[in-house]
ZADO-551991 format. One record per residue (C-alpha): x, y, z; residue in one letter. Coordinates in steps of 0.5 Angstrom, whole numbers, padded with zeros to 4 digits, always signed. Example, Ala and Ser with C-alpha at 12.3 -4.5 7.8 and 13.67 -1.06 7.14 Angstrom:
<vexkes>
+0025-0009+0016A+0027-0002+0014S
</vexkes>
This chain:
<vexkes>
+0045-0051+0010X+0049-0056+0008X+0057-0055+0008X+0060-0052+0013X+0062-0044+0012X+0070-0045+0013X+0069-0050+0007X+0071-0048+0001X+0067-0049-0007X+0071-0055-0011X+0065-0057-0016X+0059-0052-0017X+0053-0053-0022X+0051-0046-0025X+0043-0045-0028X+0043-0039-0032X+0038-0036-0034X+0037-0030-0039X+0033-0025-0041X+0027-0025-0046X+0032-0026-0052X+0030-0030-0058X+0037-0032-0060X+0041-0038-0059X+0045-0039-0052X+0051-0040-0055X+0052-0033-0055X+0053-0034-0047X+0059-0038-0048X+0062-0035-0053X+0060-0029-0049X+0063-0033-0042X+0069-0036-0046X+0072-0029-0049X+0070-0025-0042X+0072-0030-0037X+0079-0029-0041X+0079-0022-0041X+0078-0022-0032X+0083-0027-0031X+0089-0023-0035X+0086-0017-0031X+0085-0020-0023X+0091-0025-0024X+0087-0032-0024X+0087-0038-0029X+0081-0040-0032X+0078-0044-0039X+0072-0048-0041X+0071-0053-0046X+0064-0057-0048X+0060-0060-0043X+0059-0067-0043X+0053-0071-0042X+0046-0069-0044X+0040-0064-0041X+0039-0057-0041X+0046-0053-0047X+0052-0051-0042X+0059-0051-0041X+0065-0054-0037X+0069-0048-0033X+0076-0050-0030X+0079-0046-0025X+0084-0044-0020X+0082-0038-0017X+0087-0036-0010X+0091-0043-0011X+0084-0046-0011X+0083-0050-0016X+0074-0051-0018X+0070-0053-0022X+0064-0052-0025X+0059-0054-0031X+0054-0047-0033X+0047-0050-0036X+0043-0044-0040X+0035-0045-0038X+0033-0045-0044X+0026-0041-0046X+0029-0037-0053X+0025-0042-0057X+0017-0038-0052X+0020-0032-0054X+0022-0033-0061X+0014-0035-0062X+0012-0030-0058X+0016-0024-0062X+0010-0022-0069X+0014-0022-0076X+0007-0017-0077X+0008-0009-0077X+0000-0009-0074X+0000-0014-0070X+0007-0010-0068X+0002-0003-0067X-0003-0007-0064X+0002-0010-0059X+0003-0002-0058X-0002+0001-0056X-0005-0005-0052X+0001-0004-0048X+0001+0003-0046X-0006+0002-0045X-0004-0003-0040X+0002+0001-0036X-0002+0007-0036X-0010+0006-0034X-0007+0002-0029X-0003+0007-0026X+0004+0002-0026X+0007+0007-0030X+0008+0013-0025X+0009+0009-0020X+0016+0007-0024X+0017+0013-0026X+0018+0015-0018X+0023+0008-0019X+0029+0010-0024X+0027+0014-0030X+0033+0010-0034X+0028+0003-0036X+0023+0008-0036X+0025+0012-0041X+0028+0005-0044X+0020+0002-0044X+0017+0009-0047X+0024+0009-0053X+0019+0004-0057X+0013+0007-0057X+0015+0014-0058X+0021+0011-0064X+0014+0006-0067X+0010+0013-0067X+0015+0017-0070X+0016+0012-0075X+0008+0012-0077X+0009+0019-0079X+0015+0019-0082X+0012+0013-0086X+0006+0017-0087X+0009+0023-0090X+0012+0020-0095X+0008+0016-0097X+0004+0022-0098X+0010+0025-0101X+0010+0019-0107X+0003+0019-0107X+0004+0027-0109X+0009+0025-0114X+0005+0019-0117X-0001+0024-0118X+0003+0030-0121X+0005+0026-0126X+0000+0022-0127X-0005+0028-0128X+0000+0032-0133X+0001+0025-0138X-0006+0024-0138X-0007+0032-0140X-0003+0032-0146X-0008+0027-0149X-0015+0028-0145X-0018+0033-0142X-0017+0036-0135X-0022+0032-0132X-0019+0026-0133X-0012+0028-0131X-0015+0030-0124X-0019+0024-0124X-0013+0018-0126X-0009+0024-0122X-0013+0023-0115X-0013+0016-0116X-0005+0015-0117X-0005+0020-0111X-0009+0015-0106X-0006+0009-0110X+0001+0010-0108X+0000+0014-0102X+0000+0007-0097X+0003+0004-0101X+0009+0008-0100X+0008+0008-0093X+0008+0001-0092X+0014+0000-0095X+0017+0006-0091X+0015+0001-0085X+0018-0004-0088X+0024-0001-0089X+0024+0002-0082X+0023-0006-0079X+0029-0009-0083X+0033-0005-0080X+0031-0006-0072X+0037-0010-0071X+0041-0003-0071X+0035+0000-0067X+0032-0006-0062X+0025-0002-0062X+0021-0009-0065X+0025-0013-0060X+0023-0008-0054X+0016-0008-0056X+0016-0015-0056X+0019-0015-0049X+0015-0010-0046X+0007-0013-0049X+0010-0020-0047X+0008-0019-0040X+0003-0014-0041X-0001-0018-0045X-0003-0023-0039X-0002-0017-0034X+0003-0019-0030X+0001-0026-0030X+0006-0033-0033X+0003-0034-0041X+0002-0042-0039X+0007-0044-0044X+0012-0040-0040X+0009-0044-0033X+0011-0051-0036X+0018-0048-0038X+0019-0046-0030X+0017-0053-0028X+0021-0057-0032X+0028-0051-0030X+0025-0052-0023X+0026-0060-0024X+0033-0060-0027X+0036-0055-0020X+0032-0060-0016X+0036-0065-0019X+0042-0061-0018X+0041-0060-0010X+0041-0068-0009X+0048-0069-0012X+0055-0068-0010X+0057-0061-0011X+0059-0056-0006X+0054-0051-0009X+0048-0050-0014X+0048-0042-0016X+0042-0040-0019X+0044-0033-0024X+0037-0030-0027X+0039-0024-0031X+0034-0018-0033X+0027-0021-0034X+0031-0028-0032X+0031-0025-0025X+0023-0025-0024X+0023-0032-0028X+0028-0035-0022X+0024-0032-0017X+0019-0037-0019X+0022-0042-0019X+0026-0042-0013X+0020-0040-0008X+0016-0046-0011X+0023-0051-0011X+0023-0048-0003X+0016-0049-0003X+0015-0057-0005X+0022-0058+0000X+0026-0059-0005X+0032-0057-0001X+0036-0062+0003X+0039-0060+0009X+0045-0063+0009X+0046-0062+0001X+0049-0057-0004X+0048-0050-0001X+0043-0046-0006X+0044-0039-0008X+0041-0034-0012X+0045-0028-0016X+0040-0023-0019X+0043-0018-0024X+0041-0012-0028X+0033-0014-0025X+0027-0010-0028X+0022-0014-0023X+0018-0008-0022X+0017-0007-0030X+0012-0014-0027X+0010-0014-0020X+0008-0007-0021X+0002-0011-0026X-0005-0012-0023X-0005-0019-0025X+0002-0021-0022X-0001-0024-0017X+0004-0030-0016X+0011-0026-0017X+0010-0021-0012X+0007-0027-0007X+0013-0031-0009X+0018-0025-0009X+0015-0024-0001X+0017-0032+0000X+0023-0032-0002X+0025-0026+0002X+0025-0029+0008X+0028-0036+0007X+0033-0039+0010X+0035-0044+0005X+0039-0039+0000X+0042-0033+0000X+0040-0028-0003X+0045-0023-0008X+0042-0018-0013X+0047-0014-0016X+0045-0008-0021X+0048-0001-0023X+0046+0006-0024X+0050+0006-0031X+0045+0001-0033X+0039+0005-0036X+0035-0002-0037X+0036-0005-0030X+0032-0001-0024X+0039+0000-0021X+0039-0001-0014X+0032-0001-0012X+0029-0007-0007X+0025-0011-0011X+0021-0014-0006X+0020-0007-0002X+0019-0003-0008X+0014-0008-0010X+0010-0008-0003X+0011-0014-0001X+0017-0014+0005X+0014-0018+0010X+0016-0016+0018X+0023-0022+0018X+0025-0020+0011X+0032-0022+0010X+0033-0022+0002X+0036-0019-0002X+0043-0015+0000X+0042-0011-0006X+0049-0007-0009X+0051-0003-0014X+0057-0007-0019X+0059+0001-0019X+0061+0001-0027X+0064+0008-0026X+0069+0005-0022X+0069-0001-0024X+0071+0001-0030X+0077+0006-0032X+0075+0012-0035X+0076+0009-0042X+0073+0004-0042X+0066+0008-0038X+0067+0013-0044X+0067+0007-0050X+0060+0005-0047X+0057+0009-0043X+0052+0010-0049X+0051+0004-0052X+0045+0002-0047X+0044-0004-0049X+0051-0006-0048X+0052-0005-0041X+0045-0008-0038X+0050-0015-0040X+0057-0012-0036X+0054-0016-0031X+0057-0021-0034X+0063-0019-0038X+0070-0016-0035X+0072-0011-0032X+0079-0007-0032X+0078-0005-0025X+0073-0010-0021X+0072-0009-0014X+0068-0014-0010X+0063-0016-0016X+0067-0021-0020X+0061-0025-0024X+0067-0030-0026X+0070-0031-0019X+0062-0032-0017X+0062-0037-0021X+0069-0041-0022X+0072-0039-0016X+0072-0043-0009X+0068-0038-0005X+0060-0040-0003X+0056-0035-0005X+0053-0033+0002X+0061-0032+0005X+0063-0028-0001X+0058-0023+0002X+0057-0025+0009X+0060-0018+0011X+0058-0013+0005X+0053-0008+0007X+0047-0006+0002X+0049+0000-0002X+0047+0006+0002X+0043+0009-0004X+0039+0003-0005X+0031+0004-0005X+0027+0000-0001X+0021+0003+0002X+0014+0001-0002X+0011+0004-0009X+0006-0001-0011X-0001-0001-0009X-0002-0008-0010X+0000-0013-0004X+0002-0021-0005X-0005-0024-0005X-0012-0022-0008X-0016-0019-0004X
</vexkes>
């Protein structure tokens, strides 16, 4: 696998690749530059980035000096915000639409009881949703009906001081059935402007996405896979120490396709960069668990028993969108005899950050599913940042960390990794 393992890393190239998120990646620099500056005041390092030169996919440049070890390293987002963004409705019924094409999906198929023997965190994170865009309907429909009742009211006592009775009860009705839904809707409207406070479109939108294809890539999505594998293709056959790919939530089952069809094709040179693979706050089974993902769990079965990377997926119990510690490969019925990936551990939040700090965020749920990527006041063994930027291969950082005792490995699924 290329270098040999007394070496250490001097230049790195770094492909991130997000989660379902329709907005800008510079929100990752931004995110990068302010976090990396908070590790390094706290772990004692020295660490910045500045533009990246060159063309290709949108990055940064990170200089470091890391246990008196200088490195450097170019972070490139793998850009797929512009699928999601099409893929996100701007409408309220195509919305509910979406809705209960999904739960159909999750629950006639029994995946959603075979998630919930996982972790019920990103369970209940699936459900928030539903039972949110559920109660909003109701909420809508009441007081639509209360307007409606209003507007009647009114309109059948004005119309009976200069009519009779019968056309105050008529024009009343009609008021009553005019207004009604059209309180209701703009209730719904109300409720959708402010979904920026309350994620419940957003993770709509993210639960259907892979729903609507059962499990299976969308062939937009496919041919944005083919294009990120090329570019770390072309990383492999250049002068860097390391090529480390990091694949965040819903990123993390995008990576494992990629790299399964790179290793494939034998795009790994022998004597090239070493290739690794960070997956953090992974929701694989959300996927695999689907009955048409038939080449993510044939693929999470291939990667886990290559020799050409290594493997490290790191989640944490505290992270209630991410299934904390469970083996996505096991978990998802697929682990082959020779399995050897991924050493899978806990990034330890509630030890990892100090009690202030785990009281400020322990309930902004969608806050800590990005802490992977952020400082911590009290690191352990997990640095995103030191992984990154800092002078150790990725399989030698870990070559010694025992998976987290707690972890969940044995299978849940009924599928398997080829169709019968």
């Amino acid at each position: 696998m290329g270098k040999m393992q007394d070496q250490s890393v001097t230049r790195r190239r770094v492909f991130y690749i997000p989660g379902y998120d329709p907005i800008h990646p510079r929100r990752y620099r931004e995110l990068y530059r302010k976090e990396s500056a908070a590790q390094a005041q706290v772990s004692g390092y020295d660490i910045g980035i500045s533009p990246k030169t060159g063309g290709g996919a949108y990055g940064w440049h990170v200089e470091a000096t890391i246990k008196d070890k200088p490195v450097q390293a170019d972070v490139e987002v793998m850009v797929w915000s512009d699928i999601v963004r099409d893929s996100m409705s701007n409408s309220i019924p195509a919305t509910y639409w979406q809705m209960l094409r999904t739960s159909w999906e999750y629950i006639a198929t029994g995946a959603l009881w075979r998630l919930m023997r996982l972790r019920k965190g990103p369970v209940i994170a699936a459900l928030y949703p539903i039972g949110a865009l559920i109660l909003q309907l109701i909420l809508a429909v009441l007081i639509g009906a209360i307007m409606g009742f209003a507007a009647g009211s009114t309109v059948e006592w004005g119309v009976n001081q200069f009519t009779g009775p019968e056309d105050g009860a008529l024009l009343g009705a009609l008021a009553y059935f005019g207004v009604t839904p059209i309180g209701a809707w703009l209730v719904l409207r109300w409720f959708k402007a402010r979904d920026g406070k309350f994620y419940i479109y957003y993770l709509m939108h993210d639960y259907a996405y892979s729903a609507r294809y059962r499990g299976a890539n969308p062939p937009e999505l496919e041919g944005r896979l083919a294009e990120f594998e090329q570019i770390i293709a072309e990383a492999l056959h250049s002068d860097v120490d390391e090529v480390l790919v990091v694949g965040h939530s819903s990123g993390a089952h995008l990576a494992v396709s990629i790299l399964a069809d790179l290793i494939r094709k034998g795009q790994v040179p022998e004597t090239g960069p070493k290739l690794a693979f960070l997956s953090l706050g992974q929701v694989v089974p959300m996927v695999s668990f689907l009955r048409d993902a038939w080449r993510l769990r044939a693929d999470l079965q291939y990667l886990s028993r290559r020799d050409e990377l290594v493997w490290v997926d790191v989640t944490a119990p505290g992270d209630g969108c991410a299934f904390a510690l469970c083996d996505p490969v096991s978990v998802s019925g697929v682990a082959p005899d020779n399995k050897r990936w991924p050493l899978v551990f806990s990034a330890q939040f509630t030890k990892s950050l100090s009690p202030e700090r785990w009281k400020e965020l322990r309930w902004r749920f969608f806050r800590l599913h990005f802490q992977y990527l952020c400082a911590f006041d009290r690191p352990l063994d997990y640095d995103y940042f030191q992984i990154t930027a800092g002078p150790e291969f990725l399989a030698d950082r870990y070559a010694n960390r025992p998976p987290s005792a707690s972890r969940i490995d044995h299978a849940v699924s009924k599928f398997t990794s080829t169709k019968s």
